[in-house]
C-alpha positions in Angstrom: -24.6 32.3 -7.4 -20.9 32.3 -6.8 -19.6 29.0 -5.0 -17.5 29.6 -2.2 -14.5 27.3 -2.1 -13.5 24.7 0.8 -10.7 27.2 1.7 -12.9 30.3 1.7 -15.8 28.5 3.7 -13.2 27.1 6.2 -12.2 31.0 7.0 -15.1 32.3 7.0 -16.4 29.7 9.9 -13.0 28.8 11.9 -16.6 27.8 14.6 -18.2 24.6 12.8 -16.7 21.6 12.8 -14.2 21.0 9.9 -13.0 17.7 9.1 -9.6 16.1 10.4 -7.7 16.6 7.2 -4.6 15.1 9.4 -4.8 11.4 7.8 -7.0 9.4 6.0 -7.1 5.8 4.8 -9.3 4.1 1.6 -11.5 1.4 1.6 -13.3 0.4 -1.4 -13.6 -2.6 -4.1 -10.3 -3.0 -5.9 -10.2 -2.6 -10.0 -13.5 0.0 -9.2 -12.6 4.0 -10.0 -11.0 6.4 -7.9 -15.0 8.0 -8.0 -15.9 5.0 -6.1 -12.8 4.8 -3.2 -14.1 5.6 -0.1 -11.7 8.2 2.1 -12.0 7.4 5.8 -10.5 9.6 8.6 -9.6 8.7 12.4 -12.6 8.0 14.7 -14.6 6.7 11.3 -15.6 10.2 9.5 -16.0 9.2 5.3 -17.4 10.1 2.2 -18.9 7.4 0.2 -17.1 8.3 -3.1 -14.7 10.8 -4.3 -16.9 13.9 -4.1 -19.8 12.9 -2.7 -20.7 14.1 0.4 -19.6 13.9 4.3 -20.8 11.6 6.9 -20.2 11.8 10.5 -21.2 10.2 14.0 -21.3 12.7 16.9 -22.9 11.9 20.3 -24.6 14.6 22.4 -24.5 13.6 26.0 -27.6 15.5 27.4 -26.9 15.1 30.9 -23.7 17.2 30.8 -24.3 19.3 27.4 -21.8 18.5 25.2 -21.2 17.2 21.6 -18.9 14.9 21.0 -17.1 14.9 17.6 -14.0 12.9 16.4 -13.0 15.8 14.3 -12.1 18.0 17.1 -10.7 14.9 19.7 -7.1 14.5 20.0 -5.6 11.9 17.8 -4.6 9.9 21.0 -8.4 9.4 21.4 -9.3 7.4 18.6 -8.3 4.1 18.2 -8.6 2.7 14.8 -7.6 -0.9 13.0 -8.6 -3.4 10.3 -10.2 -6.3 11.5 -8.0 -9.1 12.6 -5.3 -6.3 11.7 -5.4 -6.0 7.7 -9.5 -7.4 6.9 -10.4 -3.9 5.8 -13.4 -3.5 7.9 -12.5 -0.7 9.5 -13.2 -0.6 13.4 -12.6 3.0 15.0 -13.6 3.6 18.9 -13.7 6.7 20.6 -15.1 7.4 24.5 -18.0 10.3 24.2 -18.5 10.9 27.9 -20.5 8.3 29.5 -20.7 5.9 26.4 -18.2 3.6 24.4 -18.3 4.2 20.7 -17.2 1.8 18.3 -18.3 2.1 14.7 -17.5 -0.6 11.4 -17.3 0.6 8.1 -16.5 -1.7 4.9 -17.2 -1.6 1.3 -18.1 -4.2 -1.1 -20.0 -4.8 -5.0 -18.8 -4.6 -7.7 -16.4 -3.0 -10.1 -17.2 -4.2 -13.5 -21.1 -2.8 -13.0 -20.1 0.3 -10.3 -22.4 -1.1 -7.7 -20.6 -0.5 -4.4 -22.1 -0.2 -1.2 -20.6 1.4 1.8 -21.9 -0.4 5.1 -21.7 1.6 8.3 -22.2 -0.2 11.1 -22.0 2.1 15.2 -22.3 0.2 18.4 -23.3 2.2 21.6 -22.5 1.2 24.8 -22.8 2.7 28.0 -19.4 2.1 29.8 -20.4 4.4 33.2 -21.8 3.2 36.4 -24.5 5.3 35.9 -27.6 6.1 33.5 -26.7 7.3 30.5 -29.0 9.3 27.9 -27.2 10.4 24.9 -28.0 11.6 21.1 -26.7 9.2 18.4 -26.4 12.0 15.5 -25.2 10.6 11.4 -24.2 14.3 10.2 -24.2 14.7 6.4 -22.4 17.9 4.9 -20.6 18.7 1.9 -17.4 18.7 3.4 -16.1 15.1 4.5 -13.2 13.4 3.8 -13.5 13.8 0.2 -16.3 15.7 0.2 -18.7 17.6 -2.7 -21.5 20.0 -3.3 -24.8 19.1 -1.2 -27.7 21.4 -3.1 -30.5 19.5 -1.8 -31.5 17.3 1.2 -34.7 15.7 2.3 -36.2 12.4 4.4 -37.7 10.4 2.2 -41.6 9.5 3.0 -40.5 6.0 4.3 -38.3 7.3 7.2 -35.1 5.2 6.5 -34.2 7.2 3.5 -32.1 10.6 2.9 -32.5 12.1 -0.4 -29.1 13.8 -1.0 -29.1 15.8 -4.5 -32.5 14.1 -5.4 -31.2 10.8 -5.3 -31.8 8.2 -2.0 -27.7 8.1 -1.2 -28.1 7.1 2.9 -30.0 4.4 4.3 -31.1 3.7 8.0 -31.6 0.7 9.3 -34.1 1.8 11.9 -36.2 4.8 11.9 -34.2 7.6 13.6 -35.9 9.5 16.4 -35.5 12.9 14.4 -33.9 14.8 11.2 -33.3 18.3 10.3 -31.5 20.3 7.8 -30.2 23.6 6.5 -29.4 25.4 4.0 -26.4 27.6 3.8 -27.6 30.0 1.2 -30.7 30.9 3.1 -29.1 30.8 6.7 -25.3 30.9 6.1 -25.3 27.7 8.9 -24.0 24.5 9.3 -25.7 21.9 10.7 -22.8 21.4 13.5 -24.0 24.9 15.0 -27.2 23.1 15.7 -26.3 20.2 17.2 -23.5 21.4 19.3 -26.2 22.9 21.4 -27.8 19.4 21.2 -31.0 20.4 18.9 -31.8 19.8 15.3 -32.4 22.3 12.7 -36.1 22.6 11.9 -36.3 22.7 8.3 -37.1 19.0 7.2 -36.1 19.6 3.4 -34.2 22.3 1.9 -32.4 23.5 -1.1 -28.9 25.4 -1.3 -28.2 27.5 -4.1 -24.5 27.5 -2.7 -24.1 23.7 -2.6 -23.0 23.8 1.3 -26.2 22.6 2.7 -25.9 20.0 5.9 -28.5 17.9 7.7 -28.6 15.1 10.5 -30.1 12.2 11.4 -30.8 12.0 15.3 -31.4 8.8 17.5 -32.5 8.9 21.1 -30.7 6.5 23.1 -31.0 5.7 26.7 -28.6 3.7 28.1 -28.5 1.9 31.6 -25.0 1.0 33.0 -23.5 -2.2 30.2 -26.0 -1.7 28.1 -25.4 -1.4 24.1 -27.7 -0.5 21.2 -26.6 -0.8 17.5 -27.5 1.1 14.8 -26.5 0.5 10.5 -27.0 2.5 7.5 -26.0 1.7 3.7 -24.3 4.1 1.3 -24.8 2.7 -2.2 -21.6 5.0 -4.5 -23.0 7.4 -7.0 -26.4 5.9 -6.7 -27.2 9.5 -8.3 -24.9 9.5 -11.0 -27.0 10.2 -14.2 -25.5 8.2 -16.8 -25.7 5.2 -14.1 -29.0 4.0 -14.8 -28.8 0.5 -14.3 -27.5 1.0 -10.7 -30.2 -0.5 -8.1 -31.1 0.9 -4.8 -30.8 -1.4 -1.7 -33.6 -2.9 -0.6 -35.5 -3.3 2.9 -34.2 -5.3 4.9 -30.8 -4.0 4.7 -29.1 -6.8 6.5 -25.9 -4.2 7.6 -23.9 -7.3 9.5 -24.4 -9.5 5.7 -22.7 -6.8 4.1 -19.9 -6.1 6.2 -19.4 -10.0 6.0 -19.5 -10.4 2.7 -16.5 -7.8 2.5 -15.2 -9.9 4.8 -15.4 -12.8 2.7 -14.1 -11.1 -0.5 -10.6 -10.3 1.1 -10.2 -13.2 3.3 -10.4 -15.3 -0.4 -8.1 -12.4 -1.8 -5.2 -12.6 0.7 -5.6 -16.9 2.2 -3.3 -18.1 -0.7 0.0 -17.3 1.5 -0.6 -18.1 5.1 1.8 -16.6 7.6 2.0 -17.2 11.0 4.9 -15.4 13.2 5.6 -14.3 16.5 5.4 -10.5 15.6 1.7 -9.9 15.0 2.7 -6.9 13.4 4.9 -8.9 10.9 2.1 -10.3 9.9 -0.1 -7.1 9.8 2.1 -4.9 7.7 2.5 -7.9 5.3 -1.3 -8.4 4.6 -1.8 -4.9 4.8 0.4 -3.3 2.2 -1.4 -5.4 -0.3 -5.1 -4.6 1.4 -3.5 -0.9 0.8 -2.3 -1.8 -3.0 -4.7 -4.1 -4.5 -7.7 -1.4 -2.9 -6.1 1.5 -4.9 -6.4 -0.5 -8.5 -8.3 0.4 -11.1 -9.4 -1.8 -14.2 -6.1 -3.9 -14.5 -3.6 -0.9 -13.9 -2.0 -0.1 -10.2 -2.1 3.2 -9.1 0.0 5.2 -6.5 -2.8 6.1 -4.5 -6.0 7.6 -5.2 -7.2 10.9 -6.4 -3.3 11.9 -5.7 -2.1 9.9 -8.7 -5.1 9.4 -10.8 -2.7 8.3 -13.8 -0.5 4.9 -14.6 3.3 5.5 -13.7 5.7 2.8 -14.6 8.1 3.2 -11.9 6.3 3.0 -9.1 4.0 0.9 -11.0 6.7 -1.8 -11.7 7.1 -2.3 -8.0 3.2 -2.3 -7.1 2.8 -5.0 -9.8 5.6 -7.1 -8.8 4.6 -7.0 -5.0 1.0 -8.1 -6.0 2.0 -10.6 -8.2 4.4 -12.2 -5.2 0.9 -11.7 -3.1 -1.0 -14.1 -5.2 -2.8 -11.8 -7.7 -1.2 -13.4 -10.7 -4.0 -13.0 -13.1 -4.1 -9.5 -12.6 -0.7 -9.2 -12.4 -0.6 -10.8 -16.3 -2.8 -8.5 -17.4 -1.4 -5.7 -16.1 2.1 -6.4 -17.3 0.7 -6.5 -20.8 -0.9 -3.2 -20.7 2.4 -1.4 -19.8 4.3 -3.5 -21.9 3.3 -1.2 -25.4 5.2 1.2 -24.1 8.5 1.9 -23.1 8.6 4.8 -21.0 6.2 6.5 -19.5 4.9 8.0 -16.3 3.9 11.5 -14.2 7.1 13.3 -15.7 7.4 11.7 -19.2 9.3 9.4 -20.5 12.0 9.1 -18.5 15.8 6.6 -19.0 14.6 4.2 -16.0 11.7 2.7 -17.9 12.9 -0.1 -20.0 14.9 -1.4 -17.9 12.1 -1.4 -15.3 9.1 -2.9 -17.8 11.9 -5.7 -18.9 12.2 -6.4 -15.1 8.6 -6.6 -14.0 7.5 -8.7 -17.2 10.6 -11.0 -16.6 9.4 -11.3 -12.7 6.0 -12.6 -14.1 7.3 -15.4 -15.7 9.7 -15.9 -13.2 6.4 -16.6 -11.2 4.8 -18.7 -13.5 6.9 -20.1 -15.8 4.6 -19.6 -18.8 6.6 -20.3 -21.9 3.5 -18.5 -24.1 3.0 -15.9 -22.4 6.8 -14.9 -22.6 7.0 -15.7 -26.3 3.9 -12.9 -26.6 5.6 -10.4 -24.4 9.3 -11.0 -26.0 9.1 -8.3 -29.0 8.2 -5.6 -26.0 11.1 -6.7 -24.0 13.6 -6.7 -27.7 12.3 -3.3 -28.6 13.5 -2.1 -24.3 16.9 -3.7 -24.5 17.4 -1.9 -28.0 16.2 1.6 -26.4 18.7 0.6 -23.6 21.4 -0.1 -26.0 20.6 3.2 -28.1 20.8 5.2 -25.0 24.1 3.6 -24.2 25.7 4.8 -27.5 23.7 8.1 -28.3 26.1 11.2 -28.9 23.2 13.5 -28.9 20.1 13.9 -26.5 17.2 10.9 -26.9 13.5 12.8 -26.7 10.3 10.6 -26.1 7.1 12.2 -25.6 4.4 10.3 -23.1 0.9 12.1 -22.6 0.6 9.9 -19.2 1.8 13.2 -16.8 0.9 15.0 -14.1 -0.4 18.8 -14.9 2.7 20.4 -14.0 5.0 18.2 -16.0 3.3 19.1 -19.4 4.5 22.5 -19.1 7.9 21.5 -18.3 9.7 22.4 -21.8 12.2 18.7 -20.4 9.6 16.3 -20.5 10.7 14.7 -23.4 13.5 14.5 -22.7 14.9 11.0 -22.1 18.6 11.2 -21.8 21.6 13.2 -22.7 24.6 11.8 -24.6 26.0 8.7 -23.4 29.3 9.0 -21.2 32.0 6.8 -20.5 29.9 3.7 -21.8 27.1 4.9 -19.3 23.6 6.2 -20.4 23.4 9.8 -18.7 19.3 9.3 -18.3 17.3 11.6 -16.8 14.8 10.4 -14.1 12.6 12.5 -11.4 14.5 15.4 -13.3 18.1 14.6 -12.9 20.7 11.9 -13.7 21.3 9.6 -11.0 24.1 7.6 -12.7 23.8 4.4 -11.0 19.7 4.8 -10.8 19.3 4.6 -14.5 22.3 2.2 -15.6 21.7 -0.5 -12.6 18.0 -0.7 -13.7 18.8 -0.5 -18.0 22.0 -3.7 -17.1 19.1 -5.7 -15.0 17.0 -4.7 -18.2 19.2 -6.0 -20.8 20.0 -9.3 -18.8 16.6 -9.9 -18.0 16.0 -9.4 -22.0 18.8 -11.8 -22.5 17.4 -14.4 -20.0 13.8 -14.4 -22.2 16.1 -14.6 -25.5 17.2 -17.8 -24.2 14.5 -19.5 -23.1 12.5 -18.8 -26.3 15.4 -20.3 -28.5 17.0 -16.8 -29.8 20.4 -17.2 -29.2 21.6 -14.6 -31.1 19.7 -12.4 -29.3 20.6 -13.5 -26.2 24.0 -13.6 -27.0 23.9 -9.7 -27.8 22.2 -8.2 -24.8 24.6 -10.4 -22.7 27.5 -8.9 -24.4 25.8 -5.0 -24.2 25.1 -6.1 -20.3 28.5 -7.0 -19.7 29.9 -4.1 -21.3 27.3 -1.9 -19.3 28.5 -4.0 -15.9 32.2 -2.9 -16.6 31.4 0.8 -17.8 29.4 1.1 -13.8 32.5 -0.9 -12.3 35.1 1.5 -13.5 32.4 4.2 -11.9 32.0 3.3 -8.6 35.5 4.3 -7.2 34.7 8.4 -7.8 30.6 8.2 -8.3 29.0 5.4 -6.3 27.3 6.4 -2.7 26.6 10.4 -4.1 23.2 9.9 -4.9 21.0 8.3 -2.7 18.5 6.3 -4.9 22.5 4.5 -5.4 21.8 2.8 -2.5 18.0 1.8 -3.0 19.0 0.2 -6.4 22.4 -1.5 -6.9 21.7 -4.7 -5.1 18.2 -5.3 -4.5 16.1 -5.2 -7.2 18.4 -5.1 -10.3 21.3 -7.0 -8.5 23.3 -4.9 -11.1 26.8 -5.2 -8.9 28.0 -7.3 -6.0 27.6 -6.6 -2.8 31.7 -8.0 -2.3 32.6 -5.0 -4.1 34.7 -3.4 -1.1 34.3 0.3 -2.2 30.3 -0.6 -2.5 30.3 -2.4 1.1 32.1 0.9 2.5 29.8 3.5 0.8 26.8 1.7 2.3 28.1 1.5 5.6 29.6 5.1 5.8 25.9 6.2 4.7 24.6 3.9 7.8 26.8 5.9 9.9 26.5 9.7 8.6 22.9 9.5 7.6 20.3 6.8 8.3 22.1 6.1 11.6 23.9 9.3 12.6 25.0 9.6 16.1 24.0 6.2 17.2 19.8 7.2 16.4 17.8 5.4 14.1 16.7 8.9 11.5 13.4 7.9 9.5 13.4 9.1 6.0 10.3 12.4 6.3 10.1 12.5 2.7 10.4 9.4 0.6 9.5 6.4 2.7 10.0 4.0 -0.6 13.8 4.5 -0.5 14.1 4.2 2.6 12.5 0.6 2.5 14.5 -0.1 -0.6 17.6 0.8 1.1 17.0 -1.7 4.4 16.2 -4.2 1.8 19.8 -3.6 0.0 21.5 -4.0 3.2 19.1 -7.7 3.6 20.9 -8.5 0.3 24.8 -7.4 1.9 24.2 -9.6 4.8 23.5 -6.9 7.2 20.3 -8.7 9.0 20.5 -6.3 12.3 20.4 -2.6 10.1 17.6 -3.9 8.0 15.5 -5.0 10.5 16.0 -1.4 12.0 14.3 -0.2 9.3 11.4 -2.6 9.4 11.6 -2.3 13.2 10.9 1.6 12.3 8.1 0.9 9.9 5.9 -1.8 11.9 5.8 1.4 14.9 5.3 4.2 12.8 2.6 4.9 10.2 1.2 7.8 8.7 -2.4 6.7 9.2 -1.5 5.2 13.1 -2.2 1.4 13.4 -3.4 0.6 9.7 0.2 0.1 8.1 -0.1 3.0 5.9 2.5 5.1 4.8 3.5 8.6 3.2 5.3 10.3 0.5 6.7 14.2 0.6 5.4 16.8 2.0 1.9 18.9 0.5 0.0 17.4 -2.6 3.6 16.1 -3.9 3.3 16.2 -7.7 -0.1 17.1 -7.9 -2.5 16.0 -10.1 -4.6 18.9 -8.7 -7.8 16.9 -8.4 -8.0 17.6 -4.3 -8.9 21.0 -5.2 -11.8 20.0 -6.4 -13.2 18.4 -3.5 -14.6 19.1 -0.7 -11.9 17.7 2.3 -7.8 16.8 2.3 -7.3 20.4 1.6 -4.4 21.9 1.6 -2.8 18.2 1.5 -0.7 17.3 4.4 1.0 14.4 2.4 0.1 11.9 0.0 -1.2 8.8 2.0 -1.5 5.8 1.4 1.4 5.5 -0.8 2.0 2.5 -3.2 5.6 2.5 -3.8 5.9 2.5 -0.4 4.0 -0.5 0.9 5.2 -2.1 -2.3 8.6 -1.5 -1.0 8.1 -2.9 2.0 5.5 -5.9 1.3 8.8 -7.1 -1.1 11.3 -6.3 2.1 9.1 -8.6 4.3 8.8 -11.2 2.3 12.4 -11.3 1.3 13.2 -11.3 5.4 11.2 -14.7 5.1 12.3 -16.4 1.6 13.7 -14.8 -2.1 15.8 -16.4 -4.8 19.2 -16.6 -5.6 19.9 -17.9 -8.8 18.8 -21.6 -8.1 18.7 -21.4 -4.4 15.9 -20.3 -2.1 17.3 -18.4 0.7 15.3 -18.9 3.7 15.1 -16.7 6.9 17.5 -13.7 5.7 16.0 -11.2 7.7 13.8 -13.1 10.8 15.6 -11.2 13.9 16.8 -13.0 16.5 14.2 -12.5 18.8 12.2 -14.7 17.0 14.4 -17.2 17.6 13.1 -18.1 21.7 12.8 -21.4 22.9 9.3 -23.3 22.2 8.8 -21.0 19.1 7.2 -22.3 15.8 6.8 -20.0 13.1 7.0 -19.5 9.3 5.4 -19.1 5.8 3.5 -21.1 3.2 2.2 -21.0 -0.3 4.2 -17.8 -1.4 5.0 -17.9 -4.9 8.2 -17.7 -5.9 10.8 -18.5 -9.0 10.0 -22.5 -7.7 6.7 -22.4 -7.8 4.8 -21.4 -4.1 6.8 -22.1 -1.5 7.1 -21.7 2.5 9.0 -23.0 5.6 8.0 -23.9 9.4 10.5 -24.0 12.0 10.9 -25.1 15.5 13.3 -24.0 17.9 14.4 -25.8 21.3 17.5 -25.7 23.1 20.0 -26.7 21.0 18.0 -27.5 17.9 15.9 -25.6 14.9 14.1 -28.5 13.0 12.8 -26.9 9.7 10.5 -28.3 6.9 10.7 -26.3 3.7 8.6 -26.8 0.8 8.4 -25.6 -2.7 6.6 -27.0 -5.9 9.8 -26.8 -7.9 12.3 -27.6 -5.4 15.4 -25.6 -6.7 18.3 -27.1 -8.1 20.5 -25.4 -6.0 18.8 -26.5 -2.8 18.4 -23.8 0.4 20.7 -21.8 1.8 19.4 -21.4 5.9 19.8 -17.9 7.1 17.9 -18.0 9.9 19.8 -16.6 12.9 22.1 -19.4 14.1 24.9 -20.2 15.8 28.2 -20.9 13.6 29.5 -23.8 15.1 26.8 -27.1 13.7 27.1 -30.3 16.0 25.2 -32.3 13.4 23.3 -31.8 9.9 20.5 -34.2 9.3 18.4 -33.8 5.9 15.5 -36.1 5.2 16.7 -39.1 7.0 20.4 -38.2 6.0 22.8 -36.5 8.6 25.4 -34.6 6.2 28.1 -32.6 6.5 27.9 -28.9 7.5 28.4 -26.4 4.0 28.4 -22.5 4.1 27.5 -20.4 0.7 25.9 -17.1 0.6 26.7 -16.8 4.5 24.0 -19.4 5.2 23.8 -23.0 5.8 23.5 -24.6 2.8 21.4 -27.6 2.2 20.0 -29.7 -0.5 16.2 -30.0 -2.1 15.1 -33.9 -1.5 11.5 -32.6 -2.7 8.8 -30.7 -3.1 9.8 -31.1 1.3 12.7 -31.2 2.4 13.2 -32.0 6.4 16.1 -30.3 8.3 17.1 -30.7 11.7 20.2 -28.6 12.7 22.5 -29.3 16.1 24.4 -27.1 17.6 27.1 -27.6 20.0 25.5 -25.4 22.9 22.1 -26.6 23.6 21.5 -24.3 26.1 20.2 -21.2 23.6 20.7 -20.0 19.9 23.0 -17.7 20.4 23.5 -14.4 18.2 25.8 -15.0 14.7 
């Protein structure tokens, strides 16, 4: 029998109820496979596992006649959010008539043996004045959010069991009240024609030829007026998987609440090494969240874009992924996965492309930054040699540079430029190709920070020669982009996501750089005096915000962040998107079941790597051997009473973190780092310019400005400030 496809189905019955396909989110056990992510959409609709099936809580109020469905509400109706705002046990709550829905859903195992367990967890109460008697229905279809065929369905003998394609895939808690299926090949039905007249198909076990068969589970409540009831099931991941053999079945009881707690558990140990605590609560969601979002999407020890949608390693994105979960706390991983990219050079979804070394050097480099590991950068120093000479080669090639990279997406291999890396070198600059033209300043900011970085390792393993050498090519390469920027700088836009922040390539100082960033402020981000979100890609548009942190410009970054803590592609779970469609396909969607055509890709790494790095530069980065604290905390942070601020981040001086205290007239300040740094701190917080008196440790001092800040010395691993001003009245804006 010929299959019909999602799309075909989908026109052929515009009546049933589709899924959302507007959003989604991903759950799951980081490091596990994209099979086992979890795809969720608003009001709590899933699939337990890439191509799987569909699942689906619907309540039939019997008094009035209707089915309620979050697939058909308006996006305004259902409220979703992680718990505590980034724990990703995902609460969604919806209204279905006379009765308050609010399900859980969380997922926990284990990679390493591919025993995951989706826990779904739906509380029923009745928010009326009135008696309420509703159906509780747990739809399974093929289509879900990442749906797949459904040939068979049946209740297993014990009550609290749904065979789904022979194998026990859905467990109840409690024995439901009734269950029916159908079978599309022998009916052409879906089970949603059923229950939207609020009865159950009567077949109890079926068998579809066509692979679109559907079924529910039905559960009589009856309500009076505050009353709740609370049902669970368990979903363990490709129980059915045939090669899986050692995978276990949960076991009676099934202890629902357990599970979702020990999920719980998991990513309250992941994320409790940096504590934050600030007066934005959405601060401090987005911060948690973007690594909820990027540590969720790993698999093995590789990052990955985002599931399904990017189902292969690519280093550029990748570098900043890595680098924002290794600033997280994931330093293991973050090891690991630096030394898998580091055998090779170049490589991503369109080739091998003239950004790469530069990028691997950087990302490696950041690691040890981190850590400090003197071994670990002597293993890693002949892949960072062999980028800096591909960098130098590409500086001084007269003919074009080819490298071949397997790692792309479909469409790329049949691109006859995928090997290509660059074209002959120009005016000292490498003309390097990268998302399939030559963005200048994109290519020779990142192969400069490259080289230095190279030169950095050089010297602290004891090759001065080396180091000598890339130092020289750097400065060469640092001249070549200087005598540039008067007729090239500010005509691409990735220029402005890369030149400061993160390869610190050029200064900020440089007056035709300083008036290229601001006449883009005014023409495009901020044209007309209205803040104009990026619709395409989010990542530079976070990369950008966090260049104008690094010029000083504390009011147009935070605009940006401003922008981002509001609007999400996935509303209320931080989540962001990239392009429009299945940008750069991989084409796997197509062959499942849900997400199809794609909207957008969502969640996107690059993205919340880009801005996980922005937010905690606002709080603390490095500058050479200062810490800079409080570049980007906005001013209304800044209120009288307030105590905020940061701990154990890790950073170039070890983890480090900062508390301060504002009253009228005064900001006291404890900063503490396990390497205080040389250079000591440079306060950025939002103060007033004029400083009464300067008091460090037990020392008053005098007042000293560098880097636009307040500069102060390390007496430590904590150092005490308390800073005067002249009005005590308020902290008034710089």
């Amino acid at each position: 029998m010929l299959v019909p496809s999602y799309e075909e189905m989908k026109a052929r019955h515009p009546g049933w109820i589709w899924p959302r396909g507007d959003t989604h989110i991903v759950i799951g056990v980081p490091q596990s496979l994209d099979a086992f992510k979890t795809f969720v959409e608003p009001g709590g609709s899933f699939s337990p596992g890439v191509r799987s099936f569909g699942v689906s809580l619907w309540v039939y109020d019997r008094a009035s006649g209707k089915l309620y469905a979050p697939e058909v509400m308006a996006g305004k109706a259902l409220k979703w959010r992680f718990r505590r705002g980034y724990i990703p046990v995902l609460h969604c709550e919806w209204q279905a008539g006379p009765v308050r829905v609010e399900t859980t859903l969380s997922a926990e195992g284990d990679a390493g043996t591919s025993e995951i367990v989706d826990t779904f967890i739906a509380r029923v109460s009745n928010s009326s004045g009135v008696h309420a008697d509703v159906t509780v229905y747990l739809v399974i279809r093929s289509m879900g959010p990442a749906g797949g065929p459904v040939s068979a369905l049946k209740l297993a003998p014990s009550g609290t069991e749904v065979l789904v394609n022979g194998a026990p895939l859905v467990f109840s808690e409690r024995k439901p009240d009734g269950w029916g299926c159908v079978s599309y090949s022998l009916s052409g039905k879906d089970v949603s024609e059923y229950l939207l007249e609020g009865k159950l198909p009567a077949e109890q076990s079926i068998s579809d030829k066509s692979s679109w068969g559907s079924g529910a589970l039905a559960y009589e409540l009856s309500l009076p007026p505050g009353q709740e009831e609370k049902l669970g099931w368990v979903f363990p991941v490709h129980l059915n998987h045939p090669l899986l053999k050692w995978v276990k079945a949960p076991s009676h009881p099934l202890n629902p609440e357990d599970r979702e707690k020990r999920c719980e558990e998991f990513w309250e140990k992941a994320l409790g090494s940096v504590q934050l605590d600030v007066p934005d609560s959405r601060f401090r969601e987005a911060f948690y969240s973007q690594l909820v979002h990027m540590w969720t999407a790993t698999v093995g020890d590789d990052v990955r874009i985002s599931s399904v949608h990017y189902p292969i390693p690519w280093l550029r994105d990748g570098v900043y992924i890595l680098n924002a979960l290794d600033k997280g706390g994931f330093s293991e991983f973050a090891a690991k996965a630096c030394e898998r990219i580091a055998v090779k050079d170049a490589f991503g979804g369109f080739g091998a492309e003239a950004d790469g070394p530069g990028q691997g050097a950087w990302v490696i480099s950041e690691h040890f930054r981190l850590t400090r590991d003197l071994g670990w950068l002597d293993a890693m120093y002949p892949h960072l040699k062999r980028r800096a000479e591909l960098i130098m080669r590409m500086r001084r090639s007269d003919r074009p540079l080819k490298m071949f990279s397997e790692c792309c997406v479909p469409d790329a291999l049949l691109n006859p430029a995928v090997d290509l890396l660059c074209l002959p070198a120009e005016d000292g600059l490498i003309q390097g190709r990268m998302d399939w033209h030559f963005p200048v300043f994109w290519v020779n900011c990142w192969s400069l920070c490259g080289l230095e970085r190279t030169a950095e390792a050089a010297e602290m393993l004891g090759h001065s020669v080396d180091s000598q050498r890339y130092r020289r090519e750097a400065a060469e390469l640092r001249d070549a982009l200087l005598r540039a920027v008067p007729k090239q700088f500010g005509s691409n836009e990735r220029d402005f996501a890369c030149v400061l922040w993160p390869t610190k390539a050029l200064s900020g100082e440089h007056p035709r750089i300083r008036a290229a960033f601001q006449q883009w402020w005014n023409e495009t981000r901020f044209r007309g005096g209205i803040y104009r979100a990026e619709t395409l890609w989010t990542y530079f548009e976070v990369a950008q915000a966090h260049n104008f942190l690094f010029l000083g410009e504390r009011e147009k970054a935070w605009a940006t962040v401003e922008s981002f803590l509001t609007n999400h592609a996935a509303p209320g779970l931080y989540a962001y998107h990239e392009g429009e469609g299945d940008e750069n396909s991989s084409g796997l969607w197509s062959r499942v079941r849900g997400w199809h055509p794609v909207p957008k890709v969502v969640p996107h790494g690059w993205t919340s790597a880009e801005l996980f790095l922005l937010l905690r530069d606002c709080l603390i980065y490095e500058e050479h051997d200062h810490l800079i604290v409080g570049a980007g905390v906005p001013m209304a942070w800044m209120e009288n009473g307030a105590e905020f601020g940061v701990s154990g981040l890790p950073t170039y001086f070890g983890r480090a973190g900062w508390t301060a205290q504002v009253s009228f007239g005064t900001v006291r300040l404890q900063i503490e780092a396990e390497r205080p740094p040389e250079g000591g701190y440079v306060i950025l917080l939002p103060l007033p310019q004029r400083v009464e008196e300067l008091t460090v440790g037990s020392a008053t001092v005098p007042p000293v400005r560098e880097h636009g800040g307040l500069l102060v010395p390390a007496t430590g691993r904590r150092t005490n400030v308390v800073i005067t001003f002249g009005d005590r009245e308020k902290i008034v804006r710089l």
